[in-house]
N, C-alpha and C positions, 0 to 999 in steps of 0.2 A: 380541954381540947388540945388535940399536938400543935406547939408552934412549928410553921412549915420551916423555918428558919432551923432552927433545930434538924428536921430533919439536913437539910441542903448542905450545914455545915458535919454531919456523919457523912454524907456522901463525899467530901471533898477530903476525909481525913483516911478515906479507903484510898484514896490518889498520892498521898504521900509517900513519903520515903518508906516509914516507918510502916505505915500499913500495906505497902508491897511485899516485904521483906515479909512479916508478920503473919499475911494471906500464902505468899508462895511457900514458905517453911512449911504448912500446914499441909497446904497440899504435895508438897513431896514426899512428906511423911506418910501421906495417904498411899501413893503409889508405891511407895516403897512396901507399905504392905499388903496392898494389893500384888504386888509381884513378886513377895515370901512365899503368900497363900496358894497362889497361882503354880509355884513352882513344888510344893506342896500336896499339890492335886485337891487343896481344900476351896478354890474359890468355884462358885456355882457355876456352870455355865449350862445354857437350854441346846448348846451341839457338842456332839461327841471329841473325844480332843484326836491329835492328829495320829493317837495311839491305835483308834479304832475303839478306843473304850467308854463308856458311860463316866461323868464325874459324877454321879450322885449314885449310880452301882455299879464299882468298877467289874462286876463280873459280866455285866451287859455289852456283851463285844458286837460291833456293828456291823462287824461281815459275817457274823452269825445268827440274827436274832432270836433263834429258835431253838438254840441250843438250850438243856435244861440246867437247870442254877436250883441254888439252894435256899430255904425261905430264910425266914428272920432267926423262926423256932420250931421245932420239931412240932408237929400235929397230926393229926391222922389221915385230917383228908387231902389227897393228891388230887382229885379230880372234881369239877363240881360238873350239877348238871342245873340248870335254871329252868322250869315251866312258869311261864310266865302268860297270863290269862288279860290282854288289854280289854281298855273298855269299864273295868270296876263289876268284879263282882261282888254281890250283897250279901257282907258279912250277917246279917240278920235271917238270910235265909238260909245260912250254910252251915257254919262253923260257932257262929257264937249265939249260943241262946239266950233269949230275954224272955222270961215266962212273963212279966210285966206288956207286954206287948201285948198278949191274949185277953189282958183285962183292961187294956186301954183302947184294944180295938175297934175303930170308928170314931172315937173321942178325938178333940182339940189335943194336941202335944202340948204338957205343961209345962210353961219351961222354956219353950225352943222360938226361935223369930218368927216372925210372919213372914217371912220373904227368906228363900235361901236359891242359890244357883243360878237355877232354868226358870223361879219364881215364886208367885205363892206357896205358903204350906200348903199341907192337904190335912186329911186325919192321919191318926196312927193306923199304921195297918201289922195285924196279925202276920207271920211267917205262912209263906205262901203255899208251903210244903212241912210236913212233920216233922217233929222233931223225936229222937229214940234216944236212950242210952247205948253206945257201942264199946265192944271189947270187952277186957277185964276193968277197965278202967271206969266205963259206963259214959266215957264221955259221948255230950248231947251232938247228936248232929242229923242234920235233915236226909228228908228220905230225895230230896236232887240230886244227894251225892252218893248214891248207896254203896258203890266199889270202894271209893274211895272210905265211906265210913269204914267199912270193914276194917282196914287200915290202922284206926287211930292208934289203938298201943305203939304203933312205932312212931308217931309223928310228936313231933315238940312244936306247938300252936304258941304265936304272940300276938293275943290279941287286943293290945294297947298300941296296936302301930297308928300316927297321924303323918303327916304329908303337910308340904308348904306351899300347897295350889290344890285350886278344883277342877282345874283346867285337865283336858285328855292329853293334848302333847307334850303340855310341863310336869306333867304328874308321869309320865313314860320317862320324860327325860332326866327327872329328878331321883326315878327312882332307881334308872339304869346307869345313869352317869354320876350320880350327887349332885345333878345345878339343873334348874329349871329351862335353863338357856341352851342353846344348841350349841356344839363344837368342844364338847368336851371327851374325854373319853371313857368308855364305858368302863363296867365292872369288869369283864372278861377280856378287854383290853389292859387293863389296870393289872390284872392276875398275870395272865402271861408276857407281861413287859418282865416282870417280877422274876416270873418263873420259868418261863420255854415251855419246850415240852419234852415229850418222853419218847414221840413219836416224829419221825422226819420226812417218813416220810406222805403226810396229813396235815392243815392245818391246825394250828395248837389254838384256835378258837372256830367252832362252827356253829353260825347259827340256822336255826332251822326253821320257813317263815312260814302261818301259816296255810295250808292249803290254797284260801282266799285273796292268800299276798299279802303286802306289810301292814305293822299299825301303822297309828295313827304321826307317828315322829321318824315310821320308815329308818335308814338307816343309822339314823344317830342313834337308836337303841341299843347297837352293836358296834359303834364307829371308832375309830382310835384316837378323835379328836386332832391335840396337839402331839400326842406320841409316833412316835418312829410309824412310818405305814405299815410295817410288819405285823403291828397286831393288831389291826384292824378285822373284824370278822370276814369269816367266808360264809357268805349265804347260799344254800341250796335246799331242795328236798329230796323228798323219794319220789317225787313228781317230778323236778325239773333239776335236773344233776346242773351242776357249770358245766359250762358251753366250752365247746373243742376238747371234746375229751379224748376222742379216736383218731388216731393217724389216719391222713389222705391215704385211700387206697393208692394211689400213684408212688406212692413211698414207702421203699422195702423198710422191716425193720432197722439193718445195717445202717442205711442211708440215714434214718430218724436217730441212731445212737449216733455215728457220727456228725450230725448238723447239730447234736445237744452237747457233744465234747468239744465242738470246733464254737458254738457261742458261751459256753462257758469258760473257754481259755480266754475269749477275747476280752468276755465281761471282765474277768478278773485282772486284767491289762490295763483296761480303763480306769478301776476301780482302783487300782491302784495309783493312778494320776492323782485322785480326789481322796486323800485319807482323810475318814473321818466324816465323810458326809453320810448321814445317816437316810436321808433319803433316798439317796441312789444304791446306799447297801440294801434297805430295805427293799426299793423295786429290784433290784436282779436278784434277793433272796426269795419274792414272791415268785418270779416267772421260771428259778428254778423249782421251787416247789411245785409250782404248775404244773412245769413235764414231769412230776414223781406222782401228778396225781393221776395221770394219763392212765395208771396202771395203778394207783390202791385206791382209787376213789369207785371206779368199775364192781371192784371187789366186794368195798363195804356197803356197797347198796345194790347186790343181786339179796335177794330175799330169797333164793329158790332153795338155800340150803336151810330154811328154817322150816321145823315142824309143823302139821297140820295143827296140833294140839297150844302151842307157840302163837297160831295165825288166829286160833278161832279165842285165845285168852286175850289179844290185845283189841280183839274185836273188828278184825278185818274184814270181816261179811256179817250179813246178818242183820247191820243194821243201815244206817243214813252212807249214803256214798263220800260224803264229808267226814264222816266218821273212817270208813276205811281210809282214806286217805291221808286222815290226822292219827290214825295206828300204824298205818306204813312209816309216818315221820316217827313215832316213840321207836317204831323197831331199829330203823338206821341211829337213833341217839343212844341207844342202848351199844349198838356195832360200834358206832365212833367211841365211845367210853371203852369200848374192848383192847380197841386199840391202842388207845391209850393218849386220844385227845383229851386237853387239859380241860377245855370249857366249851359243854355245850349249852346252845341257850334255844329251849322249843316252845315256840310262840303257838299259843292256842288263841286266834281271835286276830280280827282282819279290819283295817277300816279303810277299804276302795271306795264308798261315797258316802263316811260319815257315821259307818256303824248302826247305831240305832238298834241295836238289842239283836240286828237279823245276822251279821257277819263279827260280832263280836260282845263283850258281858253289858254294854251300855244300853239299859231298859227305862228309858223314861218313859216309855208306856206298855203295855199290853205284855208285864214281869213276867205272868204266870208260864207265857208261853214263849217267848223270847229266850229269857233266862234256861227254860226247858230245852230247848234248839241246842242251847252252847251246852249245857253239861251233857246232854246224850253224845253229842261229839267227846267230849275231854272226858267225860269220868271214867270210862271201862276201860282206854288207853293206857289212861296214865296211872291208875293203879296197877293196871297186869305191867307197865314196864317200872314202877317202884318195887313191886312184888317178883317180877326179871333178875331187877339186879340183887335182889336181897337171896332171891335164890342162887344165885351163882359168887355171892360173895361177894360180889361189890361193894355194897358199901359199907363195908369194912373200911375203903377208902375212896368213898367219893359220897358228896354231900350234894344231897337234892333238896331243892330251894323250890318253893311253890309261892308263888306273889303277885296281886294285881298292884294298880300305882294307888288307890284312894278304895274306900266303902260302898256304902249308898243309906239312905237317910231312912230311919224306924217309919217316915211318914210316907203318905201316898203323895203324889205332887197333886196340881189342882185339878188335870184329867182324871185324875182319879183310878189309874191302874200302872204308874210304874214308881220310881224311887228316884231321888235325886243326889244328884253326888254327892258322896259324905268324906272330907278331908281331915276330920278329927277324929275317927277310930276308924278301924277294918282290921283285919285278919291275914297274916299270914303263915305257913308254915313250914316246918325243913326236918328232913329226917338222913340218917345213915353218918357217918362217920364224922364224931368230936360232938352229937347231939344228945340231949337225953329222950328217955323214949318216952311215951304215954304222958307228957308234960304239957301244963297250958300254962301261958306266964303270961300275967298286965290285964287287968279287966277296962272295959267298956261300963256305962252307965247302966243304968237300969232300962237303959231303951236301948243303947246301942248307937247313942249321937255323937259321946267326947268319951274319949279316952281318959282314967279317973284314976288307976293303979299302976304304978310302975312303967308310963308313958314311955314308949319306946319312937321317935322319929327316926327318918330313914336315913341319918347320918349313923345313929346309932344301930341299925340293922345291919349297913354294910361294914361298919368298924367289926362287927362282930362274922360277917359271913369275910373278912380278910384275916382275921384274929384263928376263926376254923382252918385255914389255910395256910396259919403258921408267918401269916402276915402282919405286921404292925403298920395299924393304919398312918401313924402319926409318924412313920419312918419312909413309909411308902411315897415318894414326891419325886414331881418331876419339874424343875425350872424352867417355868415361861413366861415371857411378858414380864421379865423382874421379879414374878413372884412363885412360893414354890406351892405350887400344886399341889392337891391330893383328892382323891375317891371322896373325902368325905369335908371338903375345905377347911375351915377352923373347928368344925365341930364333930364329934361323935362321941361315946363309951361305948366298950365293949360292953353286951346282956351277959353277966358270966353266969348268972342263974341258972341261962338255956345248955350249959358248958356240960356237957358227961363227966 
């Protein structure tokens, strides 16, 4: 045991001569090199210095945020585009076969708890939909997704992804930001902090929500967290454009050019009071981006210049009004890539009160047809705009991500017609430029419960969707709260497997 005595006489030997001299050397020497580094431009700091510049990328200048920069490393893809399906679609019914499943059908799961999520097991249940070989490749995939089947030779499938929650808003936020927790910043935040864009006059991130309105985690899926507000996403659709797009008829155009020349002299007056605050560069770099989009936001969302042939491949009539509506948003994300926005992100699936298989992929009951609902909306879309841009060349340079946040479970729950969230395997996949093609990498069990081959977590998915983008995850950070931040925290690998 410490004598207290001991300690009492340490404390009195720090009051001494010797131990003042001893303690203050110490720390002068600290500050002295803290104010080498400092002068240096090597000591962290989480605000811009009075340069106007980023310490951790000095190309990141703060009275420009959007200006476009250079990556780490050369790669192919300049543009991503993110469809992203909340709610957990069931890898079991889609993408990953388990012939195993067929002969365990209605049996006890061997193997697996009695209790997972929402609660009891159920039995194993069969794929709800068939399954074919597609393409040259033959890979298996269900007849829910039949456009999209068409598809596979271009697609690179991993289907060893697991997740670090079963929850719907931590598994949204985990897998768009890297943290379960809210307030951080997303992927496409993360991306054009990095890189700008190519286009000035558009935001260099747009997300696109869908039809039904947001998930389940709403804007932090797209939010810029701790980073500059600049790269925060722009949300709209081809439903509901941002708001004040058109000048008051009251006001000629002269008067609107002059009122935008006479508040930008002034901004940049002020702005220049505050060097270096990153916040206030970023707010009057959004509200001039604003007035730029008065006039190219109009533009890239009139559809009247596109083909009948164009309208009837993404499936704009024809079928569920939900559907035209969710092909109208592929056509505007296809426009915004023309232009030459960095990152869009097109949300398929909505949860206004709680999802439940009818507004987005979350089926714990009544699969067969639930499940049914969301892929008539997403599947003809989003292949005719993968199939869009491959015909026009895109992506050559830009990379399409397809990802829900978690699975769904081989078994039936205890109602006995939906799936339960499954956070140890599911399925995602990504095609067009720095991918290989007709590739499946990382198995699932023999049911489709745990991830068994080449386990890939979603630190290690976005290390590698930054890595496609000529980013280094482990370079990529931004100092806050003392500590430096990143996309993927202390952890990821790059999949280089998945690598063309």
């Amino acid at each position: 045991m410490t004598n207290p005595e001991n300690i009492s006489e340490k404390g009195r030997r720090l009051l001494d001569r010797r131990g003042f001299l001893g303690t203050a050397g110490l720390s002068t020497t600290g500050l002295a090199l803290a104010s080498l580094l400092d002068s240096d431009g090597l000591l962290a700091s989480d605000a811009v210095t009075t340069s106007g510049k980023s310490p951790l990328r000095p190309d990141v200048d703060a009275n420009d945020p959007y200006a476009p920069r250079k990556p780490h490393f050369d790669m192919p893809a300049k543009q991503v585009l993110v469809i992203y399906c909340p709610g957990a679609v069931s890898h079991v019914d889609t993408f990953d076969y388990k012939p195993d499943l067929y002969k365990l059908d209605g049996k006890k799961p061997p193997g697996i708890p009695a209790v997972t999520f929402e609660g009891p097991t159920g039995n194993i249940a069969k794929p709800f939909w068939d399954f074919k070989p597609r393409g040259q490749t033959g890979k298996m995939v269900s007849d829910l997704l039949p456009h999209l089947a068409d598809q596979v030779d271009d697609f690179c499938f991993i289907h060893s992804m697991n997740t670090s929650t079963s929850a719907h808003p931590q598994g949204e936020n985990f897998m768009n930001t890297g943290f379960t927790m809210e307030g951080f910043p997303s992927f496409g935040s993360w991306v054009t902090y990095a890189l700008g864009t190519e286009n000035q006059e558009l935001p260099a991130f747009v997300a696109i929500n869908d039809p039904r309105g947001l998930a389940r985690s709403g804007k932090n899926n797209f939010g810029n967290g701790f980073l500059p507000a600049a790269f925060q996403g722009t949300d709209f659709t081809a439903k509901n454009p941002p708001n004040n797009l058109h000048r008051p008829e009251r006001l000629s155009p002269s008067d609107d050019r002059g009122t935008v020349e006479l508040l930008k002299r002034l901004n940049a007056k002020h702005l220049a009071q505050f060097p270096g605050d990153a916040n206030l560069a970023g707010r009057i770099a959004s509200y001039e981006l604003a007035g730029k989009m008065q006039t190219s936001v109009p533009d890239v969302m009139d559809l009247a210049g596109e083909s009948a042939a164009t309208l009837k491949s993404y499936g704009v009539e024809g079928g569920s009004e939900l559907r035209g509506h969710y092909a109208r948003n592929c056509i505007l994300a296809r426009r915004l890539l023309e232009k030459g926005v960095r990152i869009v992100q097109l949300f398929n699936g909505s949860d206004p009160a709680g999802g439940n298989g009818i507004t987005n992929w979350d089926s714990h009951s009544n699969i067969a047809t639930t499940h049914a609902m969301q892929a008539e909306i997403m599947d003809q879309p989003t292949a005719a705009l993968i199939a869009d841009l491959k015909q026009r060349g895109m992506l050559e340079h830009t990379l399409v991500v397809w990802a829900t946040e978690f699975g769904r479970m081989p078994f039936l729950q205890a109602n006995g017609t939906g799936r339960d969230h499954n956070p140890d395997a599911f399925t995602c996949f990504m095609t067009g430029a720095g991918v290989k093609k007709g590739f499946s990498y990382g198995e699932s069990d023999e049911f489709g419960f745990k991830s068994v081959a080449n386990e890939t977590s979603v630190y290690d998915f976005n290390a590698t969707l930054l890595h496609l983008m000529g980013l280094d995850h482990e370079r990529l950070t931004y100092y806050h709260n003392g500590l430096e931040r990143r996309l993927t925290n202390v952890h990821g690998e790059v999949v280089k497997d998945v690598l063309a």
